[in-house]
N, C-alpha and C positions, 0 to 999 in steps of 0.2 A: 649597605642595607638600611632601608629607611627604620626608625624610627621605634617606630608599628609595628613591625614584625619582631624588633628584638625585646621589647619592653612589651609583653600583653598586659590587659587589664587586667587586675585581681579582682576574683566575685565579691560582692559587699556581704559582709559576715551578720553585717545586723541581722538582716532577713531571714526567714526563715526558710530550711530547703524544701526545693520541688520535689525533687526527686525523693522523698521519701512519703511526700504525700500520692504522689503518682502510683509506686509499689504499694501501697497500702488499697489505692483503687482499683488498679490491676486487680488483686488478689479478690477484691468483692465479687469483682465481672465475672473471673475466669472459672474461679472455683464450683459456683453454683455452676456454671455453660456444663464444666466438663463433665461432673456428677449426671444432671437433667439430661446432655447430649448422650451419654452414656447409655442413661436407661433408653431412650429415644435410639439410639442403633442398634442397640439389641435388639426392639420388637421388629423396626426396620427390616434386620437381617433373617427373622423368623418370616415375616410376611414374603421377604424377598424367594428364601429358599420353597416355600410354598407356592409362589410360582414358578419358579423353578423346576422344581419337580411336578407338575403340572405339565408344563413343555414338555420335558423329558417323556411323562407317561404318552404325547401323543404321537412323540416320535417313534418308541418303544412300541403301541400296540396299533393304533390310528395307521400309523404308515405302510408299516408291512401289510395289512389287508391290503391297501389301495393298490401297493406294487403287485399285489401275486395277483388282483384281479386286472391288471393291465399286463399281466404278461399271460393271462388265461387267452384274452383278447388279441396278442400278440404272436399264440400259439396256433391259434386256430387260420391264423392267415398262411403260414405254408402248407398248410393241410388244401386247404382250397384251391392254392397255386399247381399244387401236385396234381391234384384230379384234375384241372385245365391242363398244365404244361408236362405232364409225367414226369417232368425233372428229377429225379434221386436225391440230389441236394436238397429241396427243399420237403421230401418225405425223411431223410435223416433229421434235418434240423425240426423237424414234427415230435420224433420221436424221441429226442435228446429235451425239448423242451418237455414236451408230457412226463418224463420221466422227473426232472428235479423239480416239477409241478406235485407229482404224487411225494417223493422225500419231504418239504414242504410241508405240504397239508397234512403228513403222517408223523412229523414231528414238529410241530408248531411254535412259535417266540412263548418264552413264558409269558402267563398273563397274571394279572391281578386276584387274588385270592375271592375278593367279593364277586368275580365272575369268570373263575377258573372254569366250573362244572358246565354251565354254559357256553363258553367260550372253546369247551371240548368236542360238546354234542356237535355243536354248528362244523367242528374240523374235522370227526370225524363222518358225519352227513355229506360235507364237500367232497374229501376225500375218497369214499365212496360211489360218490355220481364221474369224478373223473377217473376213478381206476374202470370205471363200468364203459364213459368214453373212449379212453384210450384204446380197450378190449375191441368195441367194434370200428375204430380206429384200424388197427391190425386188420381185423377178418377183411376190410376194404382192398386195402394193399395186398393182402394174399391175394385174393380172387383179380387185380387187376395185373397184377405182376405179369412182366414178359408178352405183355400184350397192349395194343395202340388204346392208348387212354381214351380218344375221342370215337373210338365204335366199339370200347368195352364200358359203358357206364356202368358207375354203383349202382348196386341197390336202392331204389329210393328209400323201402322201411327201413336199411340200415343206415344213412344218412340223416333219416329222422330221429333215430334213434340218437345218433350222434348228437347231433345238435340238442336234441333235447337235455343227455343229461349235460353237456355246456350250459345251458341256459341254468339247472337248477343247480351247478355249482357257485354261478355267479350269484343268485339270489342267498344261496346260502351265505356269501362270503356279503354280499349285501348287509343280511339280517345282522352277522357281526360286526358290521363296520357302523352301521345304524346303533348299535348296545354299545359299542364303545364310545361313540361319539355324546350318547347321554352320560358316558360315564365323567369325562370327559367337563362336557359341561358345568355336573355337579362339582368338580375340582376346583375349577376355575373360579367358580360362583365362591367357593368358600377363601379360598386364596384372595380375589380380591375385599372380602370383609376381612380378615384379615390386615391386608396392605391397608385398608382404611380405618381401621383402629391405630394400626400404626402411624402412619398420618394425623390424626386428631392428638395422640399423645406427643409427636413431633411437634407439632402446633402450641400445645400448652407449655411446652419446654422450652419453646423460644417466646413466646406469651411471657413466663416467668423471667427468663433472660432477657428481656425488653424492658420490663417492671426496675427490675434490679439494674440494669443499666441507667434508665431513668431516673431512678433515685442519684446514682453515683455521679450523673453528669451535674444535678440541681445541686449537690454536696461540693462540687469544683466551680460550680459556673464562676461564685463570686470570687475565689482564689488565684483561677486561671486563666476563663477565658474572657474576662474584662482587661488584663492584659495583654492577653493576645489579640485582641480588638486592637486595643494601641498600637500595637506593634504593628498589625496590618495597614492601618490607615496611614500611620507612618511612613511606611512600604510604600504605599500608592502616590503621597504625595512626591515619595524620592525617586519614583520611578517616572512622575510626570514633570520632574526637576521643577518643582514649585520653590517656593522659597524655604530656606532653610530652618528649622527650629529645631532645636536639642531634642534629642528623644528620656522622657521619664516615665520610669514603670516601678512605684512603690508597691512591688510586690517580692518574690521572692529570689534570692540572689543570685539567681544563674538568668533571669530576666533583666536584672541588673547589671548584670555582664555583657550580657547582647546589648543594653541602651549602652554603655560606654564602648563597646567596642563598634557599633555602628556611627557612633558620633563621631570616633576620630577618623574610619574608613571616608566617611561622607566627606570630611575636611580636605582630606587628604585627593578625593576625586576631585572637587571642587577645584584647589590647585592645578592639577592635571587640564582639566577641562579644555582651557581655550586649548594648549598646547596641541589638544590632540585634532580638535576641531582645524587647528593651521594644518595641521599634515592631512590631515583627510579633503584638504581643498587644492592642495601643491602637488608641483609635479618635483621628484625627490631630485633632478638632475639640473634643470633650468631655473628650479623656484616661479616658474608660474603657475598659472591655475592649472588643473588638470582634466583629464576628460570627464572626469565627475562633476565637475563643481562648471565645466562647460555645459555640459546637459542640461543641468538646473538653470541657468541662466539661459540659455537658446529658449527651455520649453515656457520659461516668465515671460522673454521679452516676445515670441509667438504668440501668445496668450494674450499680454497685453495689445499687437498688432491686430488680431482680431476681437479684441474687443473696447480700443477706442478707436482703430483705424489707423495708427500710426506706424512708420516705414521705418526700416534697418534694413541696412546690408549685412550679406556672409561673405567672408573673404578666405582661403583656402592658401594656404603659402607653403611650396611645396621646394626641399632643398634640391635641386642638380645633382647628381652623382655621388651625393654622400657618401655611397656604400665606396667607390673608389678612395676617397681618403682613410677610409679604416684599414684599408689595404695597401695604400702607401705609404702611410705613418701609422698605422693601428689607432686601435679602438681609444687609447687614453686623447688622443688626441682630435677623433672624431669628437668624443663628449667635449672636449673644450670648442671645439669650432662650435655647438650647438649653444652651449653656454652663450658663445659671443653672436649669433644671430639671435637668440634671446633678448639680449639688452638692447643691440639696434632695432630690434622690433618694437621696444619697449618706446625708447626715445623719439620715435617714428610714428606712433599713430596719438590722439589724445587720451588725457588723463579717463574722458567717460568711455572711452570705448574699452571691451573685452578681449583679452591674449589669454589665449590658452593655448598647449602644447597638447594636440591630438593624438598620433603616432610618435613613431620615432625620429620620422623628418617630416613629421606636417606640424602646419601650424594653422589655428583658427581664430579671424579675429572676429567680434559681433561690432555695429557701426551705428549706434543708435542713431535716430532720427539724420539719417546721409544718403542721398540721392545720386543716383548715376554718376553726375558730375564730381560730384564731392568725393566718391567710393575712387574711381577713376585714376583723382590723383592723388590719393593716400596711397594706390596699390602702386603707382610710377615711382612713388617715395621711397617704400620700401623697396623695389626693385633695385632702385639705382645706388640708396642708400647700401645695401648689401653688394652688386660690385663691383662698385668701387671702392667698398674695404680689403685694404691686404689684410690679411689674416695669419699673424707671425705668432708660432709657439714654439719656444725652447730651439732649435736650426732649421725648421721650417718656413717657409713663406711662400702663401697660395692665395690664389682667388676662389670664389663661389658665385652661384647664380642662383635663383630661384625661379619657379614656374608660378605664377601666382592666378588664381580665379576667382571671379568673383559673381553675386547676382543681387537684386533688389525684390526686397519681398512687392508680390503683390496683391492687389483687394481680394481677401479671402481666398490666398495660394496655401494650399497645406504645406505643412513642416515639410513633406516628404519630395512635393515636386522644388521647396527653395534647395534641398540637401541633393538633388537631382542637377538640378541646373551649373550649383561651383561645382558639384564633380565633373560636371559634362565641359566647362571651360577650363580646368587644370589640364585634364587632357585635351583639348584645343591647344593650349600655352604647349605642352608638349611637345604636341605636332608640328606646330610651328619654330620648333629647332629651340627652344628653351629657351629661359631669360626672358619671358616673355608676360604679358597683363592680356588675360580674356575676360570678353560679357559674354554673359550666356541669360537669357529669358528663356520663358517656360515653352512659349511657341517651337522654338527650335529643338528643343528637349524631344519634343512630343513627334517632330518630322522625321526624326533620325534613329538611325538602329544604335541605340545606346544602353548601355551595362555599364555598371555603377564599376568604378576599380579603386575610390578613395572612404567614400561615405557611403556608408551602410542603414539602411533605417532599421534594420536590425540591432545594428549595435547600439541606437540610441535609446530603444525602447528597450535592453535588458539594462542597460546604468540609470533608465528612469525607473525600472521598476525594482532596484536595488538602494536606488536613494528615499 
């Protein structure tokens, strides 16, 4: 265990503690908040329940009118169905409605005291007019009983009659529903002065706890946050790995603590650094570059192609039957034969060109500034170079072949048609019974019912957009 972790730094004692001036601010902020917030939720909760109860009153007296005058209106529609269709049903349900319409209106919701006496007269006036309806309601049905509804007509005065006292129970229930809803209003109107007194003193209570915080931040700026300033910028600069400087904070000892204990962490990454930078650029098995650190290089020298003009080949190097040597001598042994086509790749192309290990049996080389010719017979190199090595590990001894493709960028080719083209002549070298060297140009690409099966431009845009 390094170091660091077993020896920490001790806080410097010279200083004076934070944390004691911190609880001392705490307590200025919080004390006043909770007292001021206090009285400020109690008016709160007074204005709230006064609306409250406001709602409740127009559920309680407001509603039930609306409902008994929509089922007044609701009653009278099987009454008129009856005189059309004589149905029985719908003179039953006439008469079952009228009836818990008179229970209703003769025992009414309680109301409000300030308009009980009123709120009486109106119920039993309604009441009244429809027991007086329902009455010639009846005399209709008697006189039309057991007799064909459409050549026994009502009475017309007793039909008028009817309707009429309907109409003046609705106005009755009208006039109360109009009294309530002033009453109604008036609640409302006072409820929200209320809520707004309550508000204004909410206002001044954080007004005060503003004030009071304000002071208390001006009382730390200089003790705190000019070290915390330090510390930040500090931060910034370690974060943008600028050059290194000690971190100092003559202030209080537990900020002194953080500067020594970030100075030796910082040291300590520092060391680390390349280390990790080499592994995030290898591939963990071959020790060459890996698909990340191919990405970045393919999408520079791209970049650079289209923007002075200047040509590279890709080259695609694809192993023969791999998967059967894991399966005749297993997997330890597969990694070794990979290893050793590794190094002969390595010795085989020049120092400026790029190797990287793509998959698990491919291999990508970049060709800077190489032409047809030149790409041609790098790829005949490698070919031949590989087999005609025996390849002996531990009582084994085999050959291998490779399929290898290759293409030459050309004037303003996208990344995507050159990553098109080597996949399109690995598979050529394929079909052609393995062991084999393909060109492929974009033309050809473009003639042929082709599907990518090595190179993905998928794949290269999620490792570009993770690098």
């Amino acid at each position: 265990m390094p170091d660091f972790f077993r020896k920490p730094a001790k806080p410097v004692s010279s200083a004076p503690s934070l944390k004691t001036r911190l609880r001392l601010s705490i307590i200025i902020i919080v004390l006043p908040l909770f007292i001021l917030g206090g009285i400020g939720f109690l008016f709160f909760q007074k204005s709230t329940n006064a609306f409250n109860l406001a709602i409740e009153e127009v559920v309680s007296d407001v509603i039930p009118v609306t409902e008994l005058k929509d089922k007044i209106q609701k009653t009278v529609t099987p009454f008129n169905r009856y005189l059309e269709t004589g149905a029985l049903d719908e003179k039953n349900r006439f008469l079952q409605l009228s009836k818990d319409i008179q229970k209703t209106l003769n025992h009414p919701a309680k109301q409000d005291a300030t308009q009980l006496s009123l709120a009486n007269d109106i119920y039993q006036s309604a009441y009244l007019n429809w027991r007086n309806a329902h009455r010639i309601a009846v005399k209709i049905f008697n006189r039309i009983d057991h007799k064909d509804v459409q050549t026994q007509k009502p009475p017309f005065r007793l039909l008028q009659k009817f309707y009429q006292y309907v109409i003046e129970t609705t106005l009755a229930l009208d006039k109360l529903h109009l009294s309530m809803q002033n009453q109604v209003k008036i609640r409302f109107q006072k409820a929200k002065e209320l809520k707004l007194n309550a508000l204004l003193l909410i206002s001044f209570v954080f007004l005060l706890v503003y004030i009071s915080t304000l002071a208390t931040i001006m009382m730390l700026n200089r003790s705190i946050l000019e070290p915390i300033v330090k510390l930040e910028q500090w931060a910034s600069k370690f974060s943008r790995d600028q050059s290194f400087t000690p971190l100092k904070l003559n202030s209080y000892r537990e900020f002194e603590f953080i500067a020594q204990t970030y100075n030796r962490l910082f040291q300590m990454l520092q060391d680390d650094k390349d280390i990790l930078a080499a592994l995030s650029q290898k591939d963990d098995l071959t020790q060459l570059n890996n698909k990340r650190s191919l990405i970045t290089r393919l999408t520079d020298e791209h970049s650079r192609h289209q923007r002075y003009n200047t040509r590279y080949s890709l080259m695609l190097i694809d192993v023969d039957h791999l998967g059967s040597i894991s399966q005749n001598y297993g997997a330890h042994i597969c990694d070794l034969t990979l290893i050793q086509i590794a190094r002969l790749l390595e010795h085989a192309i020049r120092p400026t060109d790029f190797l990287a290990r793509y998959n698990s049996d491919e291999f990508l080389i970049i060709l800077p500034e190489v032409e047809l010719h030149g790409a041609n017979i790098t790829a005949e190199r490698i070919r031949n170079a590989i087999s005609e090595h025996v390849f002996k590990f531990e009582n084994h001894k085999f050959g291998i072949t490779v399929s290898i493709g290759f293409a030459i960028v050309q004037d303003n080719q996208p990344l995507e048609e050159v990553l098109q083209c080597v996949d399109f002549a690995v598979q050529q070298a394929k079909l052609a019974g393995r062991n084999q060297v393909q060109y492929c140009n974009a033309e050809t690409v473009k003639s042929s019912n082709f599907t990518p099966k090595y190179l993905f431009t998928a794949d290269f845009k999620l490792y570009k957009d993770q690098t």
